[in-house]
N, C-alpha and C positions, 0 to 999 in steps of 0.2 A: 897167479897163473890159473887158466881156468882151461879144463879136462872136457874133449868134447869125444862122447864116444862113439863109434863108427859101426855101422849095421847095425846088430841086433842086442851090442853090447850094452850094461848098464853098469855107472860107477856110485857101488855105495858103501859108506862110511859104517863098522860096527858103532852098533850101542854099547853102553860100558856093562861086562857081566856084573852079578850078584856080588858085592864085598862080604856077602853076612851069608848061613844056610838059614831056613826056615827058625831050626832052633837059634840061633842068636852066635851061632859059631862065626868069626871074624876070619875069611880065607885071606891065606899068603897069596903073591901073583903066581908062584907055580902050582896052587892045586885050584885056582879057577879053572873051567872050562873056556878052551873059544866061543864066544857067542856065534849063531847061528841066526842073529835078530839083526838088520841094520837098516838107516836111511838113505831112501835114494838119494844120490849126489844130480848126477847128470843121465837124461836118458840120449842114447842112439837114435836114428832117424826111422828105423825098421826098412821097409822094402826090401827086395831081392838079398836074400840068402841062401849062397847055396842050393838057386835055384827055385827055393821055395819064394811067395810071398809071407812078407812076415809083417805084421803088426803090433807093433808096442804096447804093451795093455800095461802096463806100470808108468809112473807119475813120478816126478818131482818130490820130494816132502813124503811121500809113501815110508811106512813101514814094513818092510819084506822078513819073510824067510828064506835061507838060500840053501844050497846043500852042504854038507860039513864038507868038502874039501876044494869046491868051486871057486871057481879066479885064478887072477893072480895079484899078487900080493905089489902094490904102488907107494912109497912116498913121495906127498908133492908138498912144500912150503911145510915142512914138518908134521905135514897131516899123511896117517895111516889111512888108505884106499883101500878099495877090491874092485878090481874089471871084472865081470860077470856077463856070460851070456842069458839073457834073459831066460831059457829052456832051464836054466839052473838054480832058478826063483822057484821056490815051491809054491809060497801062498803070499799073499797082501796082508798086514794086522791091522785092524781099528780099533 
């Protein structure tokens, strides 16, 4: 199934957090953090939102930063998603 997202939205997949801390500690899955790191899946078309013109400046294959509590939370074909408005991307990573 493939996720096409509408206005200004962006669909991206987290990266997997840290299993270790710097010192060589092995975290359980309840004392990771949610990453805040992910790739983009699918971008929106941009255009008229709300009025405003909007244009997509995020990519395909990008790696984003998003806000810690932005989206909403998707399962599709047993893959964990985030619909995100793009204004809720902080930066790009290289």
């Amino acid at each position: 199934m493939t996720v096409k997202p509408l206005g200004d939205r962006v669909v991206i997949k987290n990266v997997e957090a840290e299993e270790t801390t710097k010192g060589g500690l092995i975290l359980t899955s309840a004392a990771k953090e949610k990453p805040q790191m992910a790739e983009v899946i699918a971008v929106g078309p941009g255009g008229m939102v709300d009025g405003k013109e909007v244009v997509m400046q995020v990519k395909v294959g990008q790696k984003i930063i998003y806000s810690k509590y932005a989206g909403t939370e998707v399962k599709i074909d047993g893959e964990e998603l985030i619909i995100v408005r793009q204004s809720d991307i902080l930066a790009t990573v290289e």
